[in-house]
C-alpha positions as CSV (number, residue, x, y, z in Angstrom):
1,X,-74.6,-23.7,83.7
2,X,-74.2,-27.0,85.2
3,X,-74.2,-30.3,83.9
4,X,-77.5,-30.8,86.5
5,X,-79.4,-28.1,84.1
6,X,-77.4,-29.5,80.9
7,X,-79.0,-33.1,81.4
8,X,-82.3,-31.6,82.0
9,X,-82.8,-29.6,78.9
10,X,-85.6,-31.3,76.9
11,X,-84.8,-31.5,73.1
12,X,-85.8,-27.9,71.8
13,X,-83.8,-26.2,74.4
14,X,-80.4,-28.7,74.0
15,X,-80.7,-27.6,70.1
16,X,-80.5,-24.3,70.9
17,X,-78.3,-23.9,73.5
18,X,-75.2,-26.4,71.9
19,X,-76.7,-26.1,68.4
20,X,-73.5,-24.1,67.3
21,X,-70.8,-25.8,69.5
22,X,-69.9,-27.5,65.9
23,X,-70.1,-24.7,63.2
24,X,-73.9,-24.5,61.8
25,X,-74.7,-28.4,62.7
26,X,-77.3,-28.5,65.0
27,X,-77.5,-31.8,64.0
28,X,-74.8,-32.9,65.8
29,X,-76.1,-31.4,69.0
30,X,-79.8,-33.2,68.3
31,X,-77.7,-36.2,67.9
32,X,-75.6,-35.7,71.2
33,X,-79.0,-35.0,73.1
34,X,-80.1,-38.5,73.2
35,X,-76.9,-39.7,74.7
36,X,-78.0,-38.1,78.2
37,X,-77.6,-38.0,81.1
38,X,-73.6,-36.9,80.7
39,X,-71.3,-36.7,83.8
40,X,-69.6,-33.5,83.7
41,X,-68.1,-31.0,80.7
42,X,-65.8,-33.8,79.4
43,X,-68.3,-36.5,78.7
44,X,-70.6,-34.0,77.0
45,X,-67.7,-33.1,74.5
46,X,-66.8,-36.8,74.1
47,X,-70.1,-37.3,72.6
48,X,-69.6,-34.8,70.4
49,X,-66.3,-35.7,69.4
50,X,-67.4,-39.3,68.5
51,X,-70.0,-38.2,66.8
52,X,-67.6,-36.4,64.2
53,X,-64.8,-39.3,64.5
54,X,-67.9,-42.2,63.9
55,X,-68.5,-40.1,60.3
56,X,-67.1,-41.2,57.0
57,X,-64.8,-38.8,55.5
58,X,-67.7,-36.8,53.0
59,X,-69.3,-36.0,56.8
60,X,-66.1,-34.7,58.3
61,X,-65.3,-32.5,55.2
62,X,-69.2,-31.7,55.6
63,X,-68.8,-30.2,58.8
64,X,-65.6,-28.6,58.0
65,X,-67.2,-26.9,55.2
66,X,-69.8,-24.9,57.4
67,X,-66.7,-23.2,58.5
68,X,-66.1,-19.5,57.4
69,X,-63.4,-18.6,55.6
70,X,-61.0,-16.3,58.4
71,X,-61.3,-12.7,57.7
72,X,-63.3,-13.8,54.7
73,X,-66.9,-13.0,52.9
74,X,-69.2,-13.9,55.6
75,X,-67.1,-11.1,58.1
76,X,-67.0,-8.7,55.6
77,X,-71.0,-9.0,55.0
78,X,-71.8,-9.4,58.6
79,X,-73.1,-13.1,58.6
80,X,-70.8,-14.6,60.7
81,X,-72.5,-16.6,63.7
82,X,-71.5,-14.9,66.9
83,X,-69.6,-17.6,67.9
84,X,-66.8,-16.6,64.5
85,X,-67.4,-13.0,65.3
86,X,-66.4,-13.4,68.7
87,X,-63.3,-15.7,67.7
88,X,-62.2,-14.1,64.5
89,X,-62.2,-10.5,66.7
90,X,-60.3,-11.7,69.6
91,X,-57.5,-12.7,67.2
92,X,-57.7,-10.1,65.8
93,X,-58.9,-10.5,62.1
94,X,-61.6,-8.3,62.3
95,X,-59.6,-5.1,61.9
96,X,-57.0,-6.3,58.8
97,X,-55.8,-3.6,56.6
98,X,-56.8,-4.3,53.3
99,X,-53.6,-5.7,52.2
100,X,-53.4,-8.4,55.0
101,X,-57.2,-9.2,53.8
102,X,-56.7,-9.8,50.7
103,X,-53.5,-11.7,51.3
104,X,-55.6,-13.8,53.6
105,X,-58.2,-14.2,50.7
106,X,-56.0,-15.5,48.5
107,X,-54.6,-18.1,50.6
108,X,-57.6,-19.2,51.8
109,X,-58.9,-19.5,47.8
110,X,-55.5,-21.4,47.7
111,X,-56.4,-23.5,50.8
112,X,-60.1,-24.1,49.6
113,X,-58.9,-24.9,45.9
114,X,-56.2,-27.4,47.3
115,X,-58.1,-29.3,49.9
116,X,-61.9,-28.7,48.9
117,X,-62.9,-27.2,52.1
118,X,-62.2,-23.9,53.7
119,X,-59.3,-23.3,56.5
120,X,-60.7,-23.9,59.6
121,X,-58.1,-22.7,62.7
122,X,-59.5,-22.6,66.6
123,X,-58.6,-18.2,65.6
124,X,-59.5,-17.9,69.1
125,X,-55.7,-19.7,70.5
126,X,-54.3,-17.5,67.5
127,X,-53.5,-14.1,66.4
128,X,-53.5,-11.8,63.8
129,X,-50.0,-12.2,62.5
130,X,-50.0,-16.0,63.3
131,X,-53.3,-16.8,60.9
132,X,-51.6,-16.0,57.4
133,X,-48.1,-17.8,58.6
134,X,-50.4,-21.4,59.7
135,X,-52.5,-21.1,56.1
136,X,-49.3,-20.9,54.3
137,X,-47.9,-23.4,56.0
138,X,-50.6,-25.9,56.0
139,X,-51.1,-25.3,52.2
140,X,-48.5,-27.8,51.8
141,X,-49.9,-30.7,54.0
142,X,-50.8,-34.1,52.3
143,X,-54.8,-34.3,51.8
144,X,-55.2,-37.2,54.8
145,X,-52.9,-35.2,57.2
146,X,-55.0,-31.4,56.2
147,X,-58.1,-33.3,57.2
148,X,-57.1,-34.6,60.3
149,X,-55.5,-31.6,61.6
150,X,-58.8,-29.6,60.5
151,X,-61.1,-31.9,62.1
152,X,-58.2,-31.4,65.1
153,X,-58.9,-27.6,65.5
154,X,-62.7,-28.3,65.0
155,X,-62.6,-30.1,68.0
156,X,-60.8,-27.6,69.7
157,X,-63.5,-24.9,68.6
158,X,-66.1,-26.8,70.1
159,X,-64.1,-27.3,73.5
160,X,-63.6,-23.7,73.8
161,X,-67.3,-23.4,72.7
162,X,-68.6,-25.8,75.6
163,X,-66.6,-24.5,78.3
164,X,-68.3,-21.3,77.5
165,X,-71.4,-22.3,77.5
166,X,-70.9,-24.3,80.6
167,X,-68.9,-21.4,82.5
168,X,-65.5,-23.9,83.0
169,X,-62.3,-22.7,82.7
170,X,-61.1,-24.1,79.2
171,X,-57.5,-25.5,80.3
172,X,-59.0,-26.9,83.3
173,X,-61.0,-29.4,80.8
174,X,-58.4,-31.7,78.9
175,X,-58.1,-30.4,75.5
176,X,-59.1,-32.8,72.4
177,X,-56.5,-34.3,70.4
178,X,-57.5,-34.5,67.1
Protein backbone atom coordinates (compact mmCIF):
# COMPACT_ATOMS: atom_id res chain seq x y z
CA UNK A 1 0.00 0.00 0.00
CA UNK A 2 1.17 3.45 -0.72
CA UNK A 3 1.00 6.52 1.07
CA UNK A 4 -1.30 7.76 -2.14
CA UNK A 5 -4.02 5.06 -0.91
CA UNK A 6 -2.96 5.74 2.91
CA UNK A 7 -4.07 9.53 2.61
CA UNK A 8 -7.11 8.59 0.85
CA UNK A 9 -8.71 6.26 3.31
CA UNK A 10 -11.75 7.97 4.72
CA UNK A 11 -12.15 7.59 8.59
CA UNK A 12 -13.79 3.98 8.98
CA UNK A 13 -11.27 2.41 6.79
CA UNK A 14 -7.95 4.38 8.46
CA UNK A 15 -9.44 2.74 11.89
CA UNK A 16 -9.27 -0.42 10.67
CA UNK A 17 -6.50 -0.65 8.71
CA UNK A 18 -3.74 1.16 11.51
CA UNK A 19 -6.23 0.59 14.41
CA UNK A 20 -3.70 -2.01 15.95
CA UNK A 21 -0.38 -0.39 14.88
CA UNK A 22 -0.41 0.68 18.84
CA UNK A 23 -1.64 -2.42 20.83
CA UNK A 24 -5.65 -2.32 21.07
CA UNK A 25 -5.78 1.79 20.69
CA UNK A 26 -7.57 2.51 17.84
CA UNK A 27 -7.77 5.66 19.27
CA UNK A 28 -4.59 6.58 18.46
CA UNK A 29 -5.01 5.80 14.89
CA UNK A 30 -8.64 7.93 14.85
CA UNK A 31 -6.50 10.57 16.28
CA UNK A 32 -3.57 10.23 13.63
CA UNK A 33 -6.33 10.29 10.77
CA UNK A 34 -6.99 13.80 11.03
CA UNK A 35 -3.44 14.83 10.65
CA UNK A 36 -3.55 13.81 6.77
CA UNK A 37 -2.31 14.11 4.09
CA UNK A 38 1.21 12.49 5.37
CA UNK A 39 4.27 12.37 3.06
CA UNK A 40 5.63 9.04 3.08
CA UNK A 41 5.96 5.93 5.95
CA UNK A 42 8.05 8.19 8.26
CA UNK A 43 5.69 11.07 8.69
CA UNK A 44 2.78 8.67 9.22
CA UNK A 45 4.73 7.12 12.29
CA UNK A 46 5.82 10.50 13.46
CA UNK A 47 2.22 11.22 14.10
CA UNK A 48 1.87 8.39 15.95
CA UNK A 49 4.80 8.72 17.94
CA UNK A 50 3.73 12.28 19.04
CA UNK A 51 0.72 11.33 19.77
CA UNK A 52 2.10 8.94 22.57
CA UNK A 53 5.11 11.41 23.60
CA UNK A 54 2.18 14.62 23.76
CA UNK A 55 0.39 12.12 26.64
CA UNK A 56 0.82 12.52 30.38
CA UNK A 57 2.43 9.69 31.98
CA UNK A 58 -1.25 7.79 33.24
CA UNK A 59 -1.72 7.67 29.06
CA UNK A 60 1.67 6.24 28.34
CA UNK A 61 1.26 3.49 31.05
CA UNK A 62 -2.40 3.29 29.50
CA UNK A 63 -1.19 2.21 26.36
CA UNK A 64 1.52 0.13 27.73
CA UNK A 65 -0.96 -1.73 29.63
CA UNK A 66 -2.97 -3.11 26.51
CA UNK A 67 0.14 -5.00 25.95
CA UNK A 68 0.04 -8.81 26.56
CA UNK A 69 2.00 -10.32 28.86
CA UNK A 70 4.98 -12.53 26.48
CA UNK A 71 4.10 -16.10 26.44
CA UNK A 72 1.39 -15.16 28.95
CA UNK A 73 -2.61 -15.71 29.48
CA UNK A 74 -3.88 -14.12 26.46
CA UNK A 75 -1.40 -16.90 24.22
CA UNK A 76 -2.24 -19.62 26.19
CA UNK A 77 -6.17 -18.87 25.68
CA UNK A 78 -5.90 -17.79 22.17
CA UNK A 79 -6.78 -14.05 22.39
CA UNK A 80 -3.88 -12.60 21.37
CA UNK A 81 -4.45 -10.00 18.32
CA UNK A 82 -2.73 -11.32 15.31
CA UNK A 83 -0.40 -8.78 15.37
CA UNK A 84 1.20 -10.60 19.19
CA UNK A 85 0.61 -13.93 17.60
CA UNK A 86 2.56 -13.28 14.78
CA UNK A 87 5.40 -11.49 16.97
CA UNK A 88 5.35 -13.72 20.03
CA UNK A 89 5.73 -16.90 17.33
CA UNK A 90 8.44 -15.58 15.31
CA UNK A 91 10.53 -15.29 18.54
CA UNK A 92 9.72 -18.04 19.32
CA UNK A 93 7.51 -17.91 22.55
CA UNK A 94 4.86 -19.75 21.25
CA UNK A 95 6.32 -23.21 21.61
CA UNK A 96 8.00 -22.83 25.50
CA UNK A 97 8.23 -25.89 27.50
CA UNK A 98 6.43 -25.56 30.44
CA UNK A 99 9.27 -24.78 32.54
CA UNK A 100 10.50 -21.79 30.49
CA UNK A 101 6.53 -20.65 30.69
CA UNK A 102 6.18 -20.56 33.87
CA UNK A 103 9.64 -18.99 34.51
CA UNK A 104 8.43 -16.30 32.09
CA UNK A 105 5.17 -16.01 34.22
CA UNK A 106 6.72 -15.27 37.06
CA UNK A 107 8.93 -12.63 35.90
CA UNK A 108 6.48 -10.99 34.12
CA UNK A 109 4.12 -11.15 37.63
CA UNK A 110 7.44 -9.65 38.97
CA UNK A 111 7.71 -7.08 36.18
CA UNK A 112 3.91 -6.16 36.39
CA UNK A 113 4.04 -6.05 40.31
CA UNK A 114 7.17 -3.78 40.15
CA UNK A 115 6.37 -1.33 37.54
CA UNK A 116 2.36 -1.54 37.33
CA UNK A 117 2.19 -2.42 33.73
CA UNK A 118 3.08 -5.50 31.87
CA UNK A 119 6.63 -6.14 29.93
CA UNK A 120 6.25 -4.92 26.73
CA UNK A 121 9.49 -6.06 24.33
CA UNK A 122 9.36 -5.39 20.20
CA UNK A 123 9.53 -9.97 20.65
CA UNK A 124 9.66 -9.63 17.05
CA UNK A 125 13.79 -8.24 17.01
CA UNK A 126 14.07 -10.99 19.91
CA UNK A 127 14.20 -14.52 20.55
CA UNK A 128 13.26 -17.20 22.69
CA UNK A 129 16.29 -17.38 24.93
CA UNK A 130 16.86 -13.56 24.81
CA UNK A 131 13.02 -12.67 26.33
CA UNK A 132 13.52 -14.16 29.96
CA UNK A 133 17.42 -12.73 30.11
CA UNK A 134 15.79 -8.72 29.06
CA UNK A 135 12.80 -9.18 31.79
CA UNK A 136 15.26 -10.09 34.32
CA UNK A 137 17.33 -7.62 33.51
CA UNK A 138 14.94 -4.78 33.27
CA UNK A 139 13.28 -5.78 36.61
CA UNK A 140 15.92 -3.73 38.12
CA UNK A 141 15.42 -0.44 36.12
CA UNK A 142 14.36 2.82 38.05
CA UNK A 143 10.50 3.47 37.54
CA UNK A 144 11.17 6.79 34.99
CA UNK A 145 13.91 4.83 33.03
CA UNK A 146 11.35 1.21 32.75
CA UNK A 147 8.82 3.67 31.31
CA UNK A 148 10.78 5.16 28.89
CA UNK A 149 12.41 2.23 27.57
CA UNK A 150 8.78 0.55 27.35
CA UNK A 151 7.25 3.31 25.61
CA UNK A 152 10.84 2.86 23.48
CA UNK A 153 9.99 -0.74 22.22
CA UNK A 154 6.29 0.40 21.86
CA UNK A 155 7.43 2.53 19.26
CA UNK A 156 9.43 0.07 17.80
CA UNK A 157 6.31 -2.34 17.64
CA UNK A 158 4.39 0.03 15.81
CA UNK A 159 7.33 0.77 13.21
CA UNK A 160 7.61 -2.76 12.44
CA UNK A 161 3.70 -2.78 12.39
CA UNK A 162 3.52 0.18 9.74
CA UNK A 163 6.16 -1.00 7.50
CA UNK A 164 4.03 -3.98 7.31
CA UNK A 165 1.17 -2.63 6.55
CA UNK A 166 2.68 -0.27 4.10
CA UNK A 167 4.84 -3.13 2.40
CA UNK A 168 8.44 -1.08 3.28
CA UNK A 169 11.37 -2.74 4.22
CA UNK A 170 11.59 -1.98 8.07
CA UNK A 171 15.47 -0.95 8.27
CA UNK A 172 15.05 1.04 5.28
CA UNK A 173 12.57 3.43 7.51
CA UNK A 174 14.68 5.05 10.42
CA UNK A 175 13.87 3.35 13.49
CA UNK A 176 12.28 5.41 16.57
CA UNK A 177 14.29 6.23 19.43
CA UNK A 178 12.37 6.13 22.35
Amino acid sequence: MDIEKVNSMDFGEFVDVFGNVIEKCPLIAAAVWSQRPFSDLEDLENHFFAFIDALPRSGQEGILRCHPDLAGRDLQRGTLTAESQREQSQAGLTSLDADDRQRLQRLNAQYRQRFGFPFVLAARLSDRAAVPRELARRLHCQPESELRTALGEVKKIGHLRLADLLGADPAGVESPRG
